[in-house]
C-alpha positions in Angstrom: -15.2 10.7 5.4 -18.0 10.0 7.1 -21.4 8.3 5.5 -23.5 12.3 6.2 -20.5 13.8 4.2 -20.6 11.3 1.4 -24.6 12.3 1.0 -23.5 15.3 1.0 -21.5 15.1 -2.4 -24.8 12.9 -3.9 -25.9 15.8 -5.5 -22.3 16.0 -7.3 -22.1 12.3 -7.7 -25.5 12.4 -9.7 -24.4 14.9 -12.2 -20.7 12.3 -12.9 -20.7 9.4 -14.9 -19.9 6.7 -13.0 -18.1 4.3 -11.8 -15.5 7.0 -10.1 -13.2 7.1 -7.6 -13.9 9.7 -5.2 -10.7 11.5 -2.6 -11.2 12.6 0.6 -8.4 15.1 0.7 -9.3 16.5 4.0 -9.1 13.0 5.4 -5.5 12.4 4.2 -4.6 15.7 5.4 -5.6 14.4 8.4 -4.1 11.1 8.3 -0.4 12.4 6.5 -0.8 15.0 10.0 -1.4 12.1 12.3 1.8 10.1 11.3 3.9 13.5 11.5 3.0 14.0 15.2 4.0 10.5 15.8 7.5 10.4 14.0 8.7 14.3 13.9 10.3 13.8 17.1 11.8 10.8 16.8 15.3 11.3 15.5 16.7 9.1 12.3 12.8 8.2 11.9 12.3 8.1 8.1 9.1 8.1 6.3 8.1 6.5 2.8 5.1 6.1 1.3 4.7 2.8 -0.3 3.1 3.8 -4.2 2.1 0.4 -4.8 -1.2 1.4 -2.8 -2.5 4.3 -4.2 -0.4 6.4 -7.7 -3.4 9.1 -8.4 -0.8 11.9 -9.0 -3.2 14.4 -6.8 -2.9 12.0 -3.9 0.6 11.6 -4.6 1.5 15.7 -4.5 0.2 15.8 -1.3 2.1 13.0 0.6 5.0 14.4 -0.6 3.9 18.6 -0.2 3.4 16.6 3.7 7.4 15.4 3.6 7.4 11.9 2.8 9.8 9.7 0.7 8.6 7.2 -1.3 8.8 3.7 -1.9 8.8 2.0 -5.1 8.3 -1.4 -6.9 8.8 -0.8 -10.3 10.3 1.8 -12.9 7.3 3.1 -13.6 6.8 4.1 -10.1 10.0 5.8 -9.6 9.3 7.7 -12.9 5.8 8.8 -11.5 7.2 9.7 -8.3 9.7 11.9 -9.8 7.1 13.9 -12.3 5.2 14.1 -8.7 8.4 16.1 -6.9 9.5 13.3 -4.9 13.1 13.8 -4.5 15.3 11.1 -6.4 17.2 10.9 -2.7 14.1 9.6 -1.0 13.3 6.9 -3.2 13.8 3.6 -2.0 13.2 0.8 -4.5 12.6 -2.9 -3.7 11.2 -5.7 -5.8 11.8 -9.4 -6.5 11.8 -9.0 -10.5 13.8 -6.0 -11.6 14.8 -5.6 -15.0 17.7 -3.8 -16.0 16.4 -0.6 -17.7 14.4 -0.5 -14.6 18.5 -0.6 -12.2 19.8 1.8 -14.8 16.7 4.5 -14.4 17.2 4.5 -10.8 20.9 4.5 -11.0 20.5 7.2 -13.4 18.3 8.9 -11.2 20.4 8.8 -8.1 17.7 7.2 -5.7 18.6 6.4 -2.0 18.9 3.2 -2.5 17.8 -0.5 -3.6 16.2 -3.4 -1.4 17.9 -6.3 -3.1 16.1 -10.0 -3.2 18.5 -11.8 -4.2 22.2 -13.1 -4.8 21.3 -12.9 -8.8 20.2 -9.5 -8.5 23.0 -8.5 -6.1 25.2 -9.8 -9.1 23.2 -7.5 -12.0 23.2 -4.2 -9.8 27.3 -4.5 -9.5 27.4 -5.3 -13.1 25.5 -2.6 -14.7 26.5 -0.1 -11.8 30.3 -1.1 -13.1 29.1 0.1 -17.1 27.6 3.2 -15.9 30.4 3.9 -13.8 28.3 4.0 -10.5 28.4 2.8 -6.9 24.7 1.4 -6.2 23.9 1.6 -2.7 21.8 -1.5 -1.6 20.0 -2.8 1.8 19.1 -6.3 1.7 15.6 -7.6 1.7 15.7 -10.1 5.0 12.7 -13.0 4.9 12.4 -13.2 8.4 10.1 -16.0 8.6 8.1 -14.4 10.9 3.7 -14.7 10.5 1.4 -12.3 10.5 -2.2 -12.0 10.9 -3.8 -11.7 7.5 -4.6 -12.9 4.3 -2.4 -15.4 2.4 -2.0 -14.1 -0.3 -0.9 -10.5 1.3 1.5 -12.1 4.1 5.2 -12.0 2.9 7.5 -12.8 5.7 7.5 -16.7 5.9 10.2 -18.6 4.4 7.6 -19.8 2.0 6.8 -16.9 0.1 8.9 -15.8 -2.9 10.4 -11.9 -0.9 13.7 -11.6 0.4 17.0 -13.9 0.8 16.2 -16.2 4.0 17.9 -14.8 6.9 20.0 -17.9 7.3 21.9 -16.7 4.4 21.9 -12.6 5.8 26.1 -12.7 6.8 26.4 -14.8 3.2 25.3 -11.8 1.5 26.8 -8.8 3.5 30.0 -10.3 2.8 29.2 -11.4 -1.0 28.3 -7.2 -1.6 31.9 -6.5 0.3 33.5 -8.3 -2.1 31.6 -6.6 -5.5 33.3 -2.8 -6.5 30.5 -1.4 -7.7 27.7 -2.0 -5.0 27.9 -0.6 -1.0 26.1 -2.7 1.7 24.3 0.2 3.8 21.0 -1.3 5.1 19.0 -4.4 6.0 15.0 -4.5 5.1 11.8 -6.2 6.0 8.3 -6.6 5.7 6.0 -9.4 6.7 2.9 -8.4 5.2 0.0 -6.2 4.8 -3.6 -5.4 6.7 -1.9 -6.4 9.9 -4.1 -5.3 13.5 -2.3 -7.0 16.1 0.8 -4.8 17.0 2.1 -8.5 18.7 3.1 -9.1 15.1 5.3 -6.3 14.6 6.7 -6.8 18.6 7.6 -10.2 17.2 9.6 -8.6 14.0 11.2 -6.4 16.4 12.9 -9.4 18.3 13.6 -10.9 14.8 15.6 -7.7 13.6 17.5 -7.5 17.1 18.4 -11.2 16.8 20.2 -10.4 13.4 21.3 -7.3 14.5 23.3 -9.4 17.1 24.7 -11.6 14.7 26.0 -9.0 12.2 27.4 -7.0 15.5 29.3 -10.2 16.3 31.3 -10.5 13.2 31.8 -6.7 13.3 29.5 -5.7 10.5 27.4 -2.6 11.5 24.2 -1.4 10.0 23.4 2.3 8.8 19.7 1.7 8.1 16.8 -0.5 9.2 14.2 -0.6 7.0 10.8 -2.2 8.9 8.4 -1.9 6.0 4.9 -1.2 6.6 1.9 -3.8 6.8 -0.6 -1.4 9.2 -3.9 -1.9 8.2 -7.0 -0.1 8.4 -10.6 -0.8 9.9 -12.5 -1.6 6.7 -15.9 -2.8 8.8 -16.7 1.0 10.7 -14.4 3.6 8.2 -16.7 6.4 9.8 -15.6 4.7 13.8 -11.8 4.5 13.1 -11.4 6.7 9.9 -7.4 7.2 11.1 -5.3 4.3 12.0 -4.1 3.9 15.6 -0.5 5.1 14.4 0.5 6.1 18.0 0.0 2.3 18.5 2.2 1.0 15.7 5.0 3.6 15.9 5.3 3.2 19.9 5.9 -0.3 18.9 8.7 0.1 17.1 10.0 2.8 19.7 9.7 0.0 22.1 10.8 -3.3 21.2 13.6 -2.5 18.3 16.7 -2.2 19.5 18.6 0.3 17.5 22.1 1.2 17.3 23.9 4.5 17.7 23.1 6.5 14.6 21.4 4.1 12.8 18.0 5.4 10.7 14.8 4.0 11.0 12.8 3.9 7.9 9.4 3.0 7.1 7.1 2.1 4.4 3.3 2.9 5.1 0.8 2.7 2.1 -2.6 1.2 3.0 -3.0 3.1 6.1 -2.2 5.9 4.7 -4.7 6.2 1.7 -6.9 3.7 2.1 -9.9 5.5 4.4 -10.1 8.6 2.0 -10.8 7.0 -1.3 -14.4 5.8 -2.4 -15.6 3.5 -5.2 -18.6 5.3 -6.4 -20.7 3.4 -8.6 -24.6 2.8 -9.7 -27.2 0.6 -10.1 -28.0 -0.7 -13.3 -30.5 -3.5 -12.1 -32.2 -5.1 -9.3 -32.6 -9.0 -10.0 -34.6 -11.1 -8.6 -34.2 -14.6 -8.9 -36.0 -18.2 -6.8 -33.0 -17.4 -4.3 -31.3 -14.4 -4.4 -32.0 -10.6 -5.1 -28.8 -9.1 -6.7 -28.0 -5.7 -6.9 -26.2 -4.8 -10.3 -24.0 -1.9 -10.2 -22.0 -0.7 -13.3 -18.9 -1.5 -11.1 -16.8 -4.4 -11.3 -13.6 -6.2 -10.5 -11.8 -3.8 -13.5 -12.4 -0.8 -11.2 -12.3 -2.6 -7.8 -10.0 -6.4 -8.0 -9.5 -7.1 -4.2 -13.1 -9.1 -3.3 -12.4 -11.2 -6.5 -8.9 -11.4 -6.1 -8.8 -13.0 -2.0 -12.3 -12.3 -1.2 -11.9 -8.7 0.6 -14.8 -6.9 1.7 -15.8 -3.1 1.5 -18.1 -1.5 3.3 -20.8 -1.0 1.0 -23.8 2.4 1.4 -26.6 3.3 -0.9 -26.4 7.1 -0.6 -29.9 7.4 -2.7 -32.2 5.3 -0.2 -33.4 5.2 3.4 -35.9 2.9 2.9 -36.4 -0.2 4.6 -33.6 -2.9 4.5 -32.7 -5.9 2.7 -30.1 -8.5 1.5 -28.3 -8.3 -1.9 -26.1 -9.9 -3.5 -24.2 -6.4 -4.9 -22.4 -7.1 -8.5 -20.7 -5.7 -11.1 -21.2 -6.2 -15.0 -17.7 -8.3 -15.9 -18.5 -11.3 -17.3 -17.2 -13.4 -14.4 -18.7 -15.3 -12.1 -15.7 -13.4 -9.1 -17.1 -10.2 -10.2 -19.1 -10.0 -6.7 -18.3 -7.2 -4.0 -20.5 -8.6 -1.3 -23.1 -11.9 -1.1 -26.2 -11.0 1.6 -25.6 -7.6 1.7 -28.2 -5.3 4.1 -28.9 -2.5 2.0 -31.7 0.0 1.8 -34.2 -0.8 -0.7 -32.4 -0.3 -3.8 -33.3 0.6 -7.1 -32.6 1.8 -11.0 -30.0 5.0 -10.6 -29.2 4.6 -7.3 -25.8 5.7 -5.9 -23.7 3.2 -4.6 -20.3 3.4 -2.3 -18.0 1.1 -1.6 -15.6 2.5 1.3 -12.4 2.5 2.3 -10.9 1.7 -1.3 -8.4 4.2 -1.4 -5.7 1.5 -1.4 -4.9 -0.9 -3.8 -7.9 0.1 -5.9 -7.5 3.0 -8.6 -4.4 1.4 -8.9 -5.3 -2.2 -9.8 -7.7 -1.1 -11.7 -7.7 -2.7 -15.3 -9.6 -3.3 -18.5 -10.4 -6.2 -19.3 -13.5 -6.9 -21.5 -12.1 -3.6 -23.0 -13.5 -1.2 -20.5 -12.4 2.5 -19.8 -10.0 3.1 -16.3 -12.2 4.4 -13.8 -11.4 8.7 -13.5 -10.9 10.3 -9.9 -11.9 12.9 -8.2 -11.1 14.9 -5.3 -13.4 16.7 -2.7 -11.6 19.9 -3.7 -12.9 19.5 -7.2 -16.6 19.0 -6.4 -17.4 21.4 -3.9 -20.2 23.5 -5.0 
């Protein structure tokens, strides 16, 4: 979605009110093809796409029109995902909180199977299995306390943070589940975090899942499916350089350094690198500030449409499609009555004014979705390209 093709759709964009979010559905084509070459030919490889990043119910069809699973983290995902023709079967469902009409929808459903966090939960999924008269298959959630480069507050593979039973208590567990009627051990799952770059850090989850691997083939146990997770993350500085992620890189990884076992199934769980390059915040300019120290551009945009800047301080490229006049800094804001509600601080923009159109890039993850509405403003609509052509 490059910045020419996003002028392009000004015309369109004037004529909508705004803010909008706006789907490249050309791009994901292209991305949802770019993951296919890399897996189709790897046998047992098993794709699901994680919801959490992006539930529009167009972008949804077509991930799963393009053959993928899905994975959830909530009932109200698995429900979506079934109105959107995923197939119960391909559903995996993970989650540190679940309640029990969300275990009894997805036992009711008949979905693949659940990513359990814990010895409690183990305990509920046996029990309510055992009243619905069910076998629940489950794969454990492993912390592997392994690092990885990113944000804080989106890294979840340290013994620290609140995912997954610690992998010191992995054989604990596996035996626990052989002892429960109503539950059947049939996988092991990770996932240390999310915007990750540096394929070292999923070489180094490899060697984590082949230690424990060993462990569990000491004592006899075997393992029908490894679940890595996802984490790949996208280039949010040059969208138009790198608008596909290098997922030759990140699968070849995997194809490398994990050592599977005969027949086992390799599954993954890709969300931001899948949808976040084709979706657009599109927004306007309500006012240009000036103040002794600052020039702020305010856009009718804010943190209800957009969270992640306030939320750990992510940045979005940010284009003025209306200008090409000569550049300067702005502070570029939204209208929420917090002092967080700021997408970028010295931002080099063309000179901007009243009605301008305003892009912030690469939001097609964790976006729409987060979006809320608080001080009782309206959820953002969407759009497609498919819907705007002229």
């Amino acid at each position: 979605m490059a910045k020419g093709l996003l002028r392009d759709m000004r015309g369109r964009f004037e004529g909508l009110r705004t803010p909008f979010y706006y789907y490249d559905t050309a791009l994901l084509a292209e991305t949802l093809a770019a993951i296919r070459r890399e897996t189709d030919c790897r046998e047992g490889w098993h794709l699901h796409y994680a919801v959490k990043a992006c539930a529009n119910p167009k972008v949804l069809r077509m991930i799963q029109e393009a053959g993928f699973g899905a994975d959830c983290v909530s009932g109200g995902e698995i429900r979506t995902c079934l109105e959107n023709g995923f197939p119960a079967g391909e559903i995996v469902y993970a989650g540190v909180g679940k309640a029990d009409w969300e275990i009894e929808l997805a036992l009711q459903a008949g979905i693949q199977y659940f990513n359990v966090e814990s010895f409690p939960e183990l305990e509920v999924i046996n029990e309510i299995a055992g009243r619905m008269g069910k076998v629940a298959d489950v794969s454990f959630r492993i912390n592997p306390d392994v690092g990885a480069h990113t944000h804080a507050h989106i890294t979840t593979g340290l013994a620290e943070n609140k995912f997954g039973i610690a992998k010191e208590d992995m054989l604990r567990v596996v035996r626990h589940a052989d002892g429960l009627p109503c539950v059947r051990f049939v996988g092991l799952h990770f996932h240390i975090g999310s915007q990750i770059l540096q394929m070292d850090d999923f070489e180094a989850l490899c060697h984590r899942i082949n230690e424990l691997q060993d462990l569990l083939c000491a004592e006899g146990i075997g393992v029908k499916n490894i679940n890595v997770g996802g984490g790949l993350g996208i280039d949010y500085e040059d969208p138009d350089g790198h608008p596909v992620p290098d997922f030759k890189a990140y699968f070849d990884t995997y194809a490398r350094h994990l050592k599977l076992r005969a027949g086992q199934h390799l599954h993954f769980e890709l969300g931001r690198a899948v949808v976040g390059q084709c979706g657009s915040l599109v927004t306007r300019c309500l006012y240009v500030k000036q103040t002794v120290s600052k020039q702020f551009a305010i856009v009718d945009a804010g943190m209800t449409e957009l969270i992640r800047p306030a939320l750990y301080g992510a940045r979005h490229r940010i284009e003025n499609l209306s200008s090409d006049g000569p550049v300067h800094a702005y502070d570029v804001v939204g209208p929420i009555c917090e002092s967080s509600d700021t997408f970028a601080s010295d931002c080099l923009l063309p000179e901007t004014k009243r009605g301008d159109i305003i892009v912030l890039r690469s939001a097609g993850a964790y976006g729409e979705t987060m979006a809320s509405q608080y001080n009782c403003r309206e959820l953002p609509k969407a759009y497609t390209d498919k819907e705007l052509k002229y």
